[in-house]
C-alpha positions in Angstrom: 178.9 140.8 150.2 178.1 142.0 146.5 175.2 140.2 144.8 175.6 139.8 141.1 171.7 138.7 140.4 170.5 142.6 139.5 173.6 143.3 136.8 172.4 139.4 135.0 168.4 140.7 135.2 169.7 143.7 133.6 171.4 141.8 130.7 167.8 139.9 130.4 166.0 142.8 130.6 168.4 144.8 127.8 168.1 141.7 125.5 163.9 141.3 125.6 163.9 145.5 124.9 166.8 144.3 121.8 164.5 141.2 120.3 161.5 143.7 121.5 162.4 146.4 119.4 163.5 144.3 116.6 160.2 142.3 116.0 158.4 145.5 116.1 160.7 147.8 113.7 160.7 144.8 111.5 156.9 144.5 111.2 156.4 148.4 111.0 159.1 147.9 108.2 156.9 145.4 106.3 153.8 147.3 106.7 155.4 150.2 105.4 156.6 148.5 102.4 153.0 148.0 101.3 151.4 151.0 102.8 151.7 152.7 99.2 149.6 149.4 97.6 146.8 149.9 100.3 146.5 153.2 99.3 146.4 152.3 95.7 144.3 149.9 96.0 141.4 151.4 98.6 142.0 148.2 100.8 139.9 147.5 103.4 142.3 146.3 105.9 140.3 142.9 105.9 140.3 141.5 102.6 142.9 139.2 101.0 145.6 141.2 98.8 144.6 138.3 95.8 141.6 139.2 95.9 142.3 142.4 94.4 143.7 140.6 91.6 141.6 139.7 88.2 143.5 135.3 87.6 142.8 135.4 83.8 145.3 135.7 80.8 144.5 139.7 80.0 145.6 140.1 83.3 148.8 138.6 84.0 152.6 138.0 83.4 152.7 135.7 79.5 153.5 132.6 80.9 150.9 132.6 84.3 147.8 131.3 82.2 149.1 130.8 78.3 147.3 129.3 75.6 148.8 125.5 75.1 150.5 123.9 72.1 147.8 123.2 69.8 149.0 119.5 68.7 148.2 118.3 65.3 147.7 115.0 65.6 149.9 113.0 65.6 152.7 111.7 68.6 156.1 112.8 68.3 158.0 110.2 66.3 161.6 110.7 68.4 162.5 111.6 71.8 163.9 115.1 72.3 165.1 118.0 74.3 163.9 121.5 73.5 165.6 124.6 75.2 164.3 127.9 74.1 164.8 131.5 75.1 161.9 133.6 74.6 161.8 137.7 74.1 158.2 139.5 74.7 157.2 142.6 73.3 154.2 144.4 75.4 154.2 147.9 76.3 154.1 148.1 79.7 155.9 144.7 80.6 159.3 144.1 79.7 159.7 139.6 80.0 162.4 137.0 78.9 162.3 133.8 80.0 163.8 129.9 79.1 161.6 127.6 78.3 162.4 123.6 78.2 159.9 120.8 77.1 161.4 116.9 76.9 158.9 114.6 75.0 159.4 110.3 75.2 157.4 108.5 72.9 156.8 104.9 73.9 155.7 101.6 72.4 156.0 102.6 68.8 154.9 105.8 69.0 151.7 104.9 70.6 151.8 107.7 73.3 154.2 110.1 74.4 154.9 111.4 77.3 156.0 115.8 78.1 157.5 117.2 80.5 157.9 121.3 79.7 158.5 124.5 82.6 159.7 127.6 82.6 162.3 127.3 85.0 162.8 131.0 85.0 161.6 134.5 83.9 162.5 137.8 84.6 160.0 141.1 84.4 160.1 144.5 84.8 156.6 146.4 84.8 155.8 150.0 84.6 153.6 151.4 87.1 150.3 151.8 84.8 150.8 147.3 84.1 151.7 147.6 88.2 148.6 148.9 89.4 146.6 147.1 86.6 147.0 144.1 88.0 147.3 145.2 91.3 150.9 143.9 91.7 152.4 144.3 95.3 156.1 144.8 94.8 156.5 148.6 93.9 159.3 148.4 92.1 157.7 146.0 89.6 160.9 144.5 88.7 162.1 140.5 89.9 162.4 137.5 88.6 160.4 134.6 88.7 160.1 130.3 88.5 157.5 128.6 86.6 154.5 126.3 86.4 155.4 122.6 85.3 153.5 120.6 82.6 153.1 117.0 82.8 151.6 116.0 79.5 150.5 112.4 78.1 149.1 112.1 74.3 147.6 108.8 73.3 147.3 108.3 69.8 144.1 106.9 68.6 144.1 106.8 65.3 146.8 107.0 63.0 147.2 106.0 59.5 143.8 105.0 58.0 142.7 106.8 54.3 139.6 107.5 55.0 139.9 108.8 58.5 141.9 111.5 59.7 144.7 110.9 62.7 143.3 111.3 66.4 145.5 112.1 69.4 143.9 112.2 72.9 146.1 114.5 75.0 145.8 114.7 79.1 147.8 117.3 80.7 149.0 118.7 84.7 149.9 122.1 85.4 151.4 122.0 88.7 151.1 124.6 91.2 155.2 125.5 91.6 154.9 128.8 89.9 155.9 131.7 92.3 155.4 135.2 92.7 152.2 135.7 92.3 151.7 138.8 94.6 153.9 140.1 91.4 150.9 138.5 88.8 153.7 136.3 87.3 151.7 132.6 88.2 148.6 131.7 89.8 150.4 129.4 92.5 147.7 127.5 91.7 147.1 123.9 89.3 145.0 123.4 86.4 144.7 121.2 83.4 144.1 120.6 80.0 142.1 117.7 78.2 141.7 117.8 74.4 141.9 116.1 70.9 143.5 116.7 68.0 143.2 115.4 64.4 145.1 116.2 61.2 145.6 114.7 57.9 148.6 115.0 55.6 148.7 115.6 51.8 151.7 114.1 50.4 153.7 115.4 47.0 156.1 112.8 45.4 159.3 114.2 43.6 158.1 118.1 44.9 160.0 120.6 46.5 156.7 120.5 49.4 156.9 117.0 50.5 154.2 117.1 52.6 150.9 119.4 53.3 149.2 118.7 56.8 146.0 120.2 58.0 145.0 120.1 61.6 142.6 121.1 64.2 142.2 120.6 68.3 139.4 121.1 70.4 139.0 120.3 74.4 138.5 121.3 77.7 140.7 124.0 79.5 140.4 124.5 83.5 142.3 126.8 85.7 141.4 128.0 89.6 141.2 131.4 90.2 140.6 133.2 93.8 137.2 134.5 93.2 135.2 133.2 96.3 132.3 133.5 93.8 133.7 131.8 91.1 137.0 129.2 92.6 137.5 128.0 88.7 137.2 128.7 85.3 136.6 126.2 82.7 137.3 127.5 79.3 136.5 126.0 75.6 140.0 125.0 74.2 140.2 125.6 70.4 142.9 126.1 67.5 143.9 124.7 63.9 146.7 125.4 61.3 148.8 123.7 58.5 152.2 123.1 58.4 154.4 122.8 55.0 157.1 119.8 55.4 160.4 119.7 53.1 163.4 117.5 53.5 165.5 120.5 54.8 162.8 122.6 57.1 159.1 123.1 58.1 157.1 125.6 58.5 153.9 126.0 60.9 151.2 128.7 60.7 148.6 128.2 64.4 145.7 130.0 65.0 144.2 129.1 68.9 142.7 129.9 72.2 140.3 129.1 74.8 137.3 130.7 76.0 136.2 130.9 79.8 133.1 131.9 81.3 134.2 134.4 83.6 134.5 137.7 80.8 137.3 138.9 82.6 140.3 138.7 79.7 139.8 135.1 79.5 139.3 134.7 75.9 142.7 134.7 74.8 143.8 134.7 71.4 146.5 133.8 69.6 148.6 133.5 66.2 151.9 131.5 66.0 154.3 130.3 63.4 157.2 128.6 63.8 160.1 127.9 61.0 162.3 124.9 61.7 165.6 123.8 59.8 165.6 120.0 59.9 168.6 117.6 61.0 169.0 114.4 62.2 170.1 114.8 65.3 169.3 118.3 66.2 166.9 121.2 64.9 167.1 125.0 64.9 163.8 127.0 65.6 162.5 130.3 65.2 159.1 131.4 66.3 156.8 133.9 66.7 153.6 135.1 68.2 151.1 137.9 68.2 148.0 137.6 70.4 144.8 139.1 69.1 142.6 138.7 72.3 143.0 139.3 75.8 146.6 138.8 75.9 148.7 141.5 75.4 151.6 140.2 74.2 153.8 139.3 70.9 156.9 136.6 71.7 159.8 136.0 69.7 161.1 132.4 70.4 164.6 130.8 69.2 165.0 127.1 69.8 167.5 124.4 69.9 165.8 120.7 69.9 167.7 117.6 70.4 166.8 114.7 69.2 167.9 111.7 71.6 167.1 108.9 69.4 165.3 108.1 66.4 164.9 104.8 67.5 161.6 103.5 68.9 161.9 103.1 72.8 160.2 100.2 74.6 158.6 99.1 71.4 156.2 96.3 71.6 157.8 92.4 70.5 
């Protein structure tokens, strides 16, 4: 009589060794791939990898903690679409990215409602940005997905001579940005609450047909992973002017915010943008230099469709 049971506990037995031997290379694998960033790094063995990381703008990828549209007043008069590819110049990191923003203005252009990401960016460090910022992947190259913007502006004032325009604007960052063992996004939210004003200086019969001046001022908060310090809540600042024709504009910015932490979060920043006017569409070319704790200069080239020029749900 010839039992079968011992060759079916042998098949069990080779299988556990099989998933046994598996689960182990594959952990001694993952160990090893960031034995070199321990080393680096002087890691305890105990503490969190983000902790080893400084969350402010000096620190990080150019769109992880960036200084926000400085607004100038006014609502957007027309829905739109705005798709953008952006080029950054910084020494040690190599980004592009696309950016999109839709805006919605509603009820007669009494508020307006954003919606802007960057739905993807792609990076390639060297190994002096790498260490910096205490990156984990050692090839510092990847791609990455963005933070998400919710934004709605209220306008306040609008239209009275002796007073300038006055737009409340209340805005989300959501936590969907990835890769942050990479410094690319916090994977963590924030907001933004600030006003703007401006006030326009109009030329009949001129080549300039319009002059505006503008300022914006709020509140900027972000969280970090600092067990000392879980958020930092920044001063949000900027002003410019912006020269209007009938066939383009022209915007020169100046703006930041300030945090409390002194660790590169006092970014700085100078922007202008130069836009070729249509009806129905709009071509844009941009670019920025920062001058404080953020590293980088952007080149920017935008189309912006305009949905409608019409008012949407307007008031009866």
């Amino acid at each position: 009589m010839i039992l079968t049971l011992p060759k079916r506990k042998s098949i069990s037995v080779k299988l556990f060794t099989f998933v046994f031997y598996s689960l182990i290379t594959t952990t001694v694998s993952a160990q090893e791939d960031f034995y070199w960033w321990g080393v680096k790094h002087n890691w305890d063995g105990i503490t969190p990898w983000n902790q080893y990381m400084i969350i402010s703008s000096a620190f990080l990828g150019p769109n992880a903690l960036p200084v926000p549209e400085i607004k100038n007043g006014l609502v957007d008069s027309a829905a739109s679409v705005n798709i953008s590819f952006d080029h950054f110049i910084h020494k040690g990191d190599k980004t592009q990215d696309f950016f999109v923003k839709g805006t919605l203005p509603l009820f007669n252009n009494k508020i307006s409602i954003d919606l802007a990401a960057v739905p993807l960016e792609w990076y390639e460090m060297d190994t002096i940005t790498r260490d910096t910022r205490a990156v984990r992947t050692k090839s510092g190259k990847g791609s990455a997905g963005g933070d998400i913007y919710f934004s709605t502006c209220v306008q306040i004032i609008k239209n009275k001579t002796s007073l300038p325009d006055l737009l409340l604007r209340v805005s989300l960052r959501t936590a969907s940005g990835t890769h942050l063992r990479d410094a690319r996004f916090t994977d963590a939210p924030g907001y933004f609450i600030d006003l703007s004003f401006g006030k326009s200086i109009f030329n009949d019969n001129k080549f300039i047909k319009e002059i505006r001046f503008f300022a914006d001022a709020g509140l900027y908060t972000y969280q970090t992973y600092d067990i000392q310090n879980l958020q930092n809540d920044c001063l949000l600042f900027g002003g410019g002017i912006t020269l209007n024709t009938n066939k383009f504009s022209w915007t020169n910015v100046i703006g930041g915010y300030s945090g409390y932490l002194n660790n590169g979060d006092k970014p700085l920043v100078y922007r202008s943008e130069f836009r070729i006017l249509n009806k129905t569409n709009d071509f844009a070319i941009a670019y920025e230099n920062g001058l404080q704790d953020y590293g980088y200069q952007k080149i920017r080239v935008s189309y912006i469709f305009h949905i409608s020029s019409e008012k949407i749900f307007s008031e009866k």
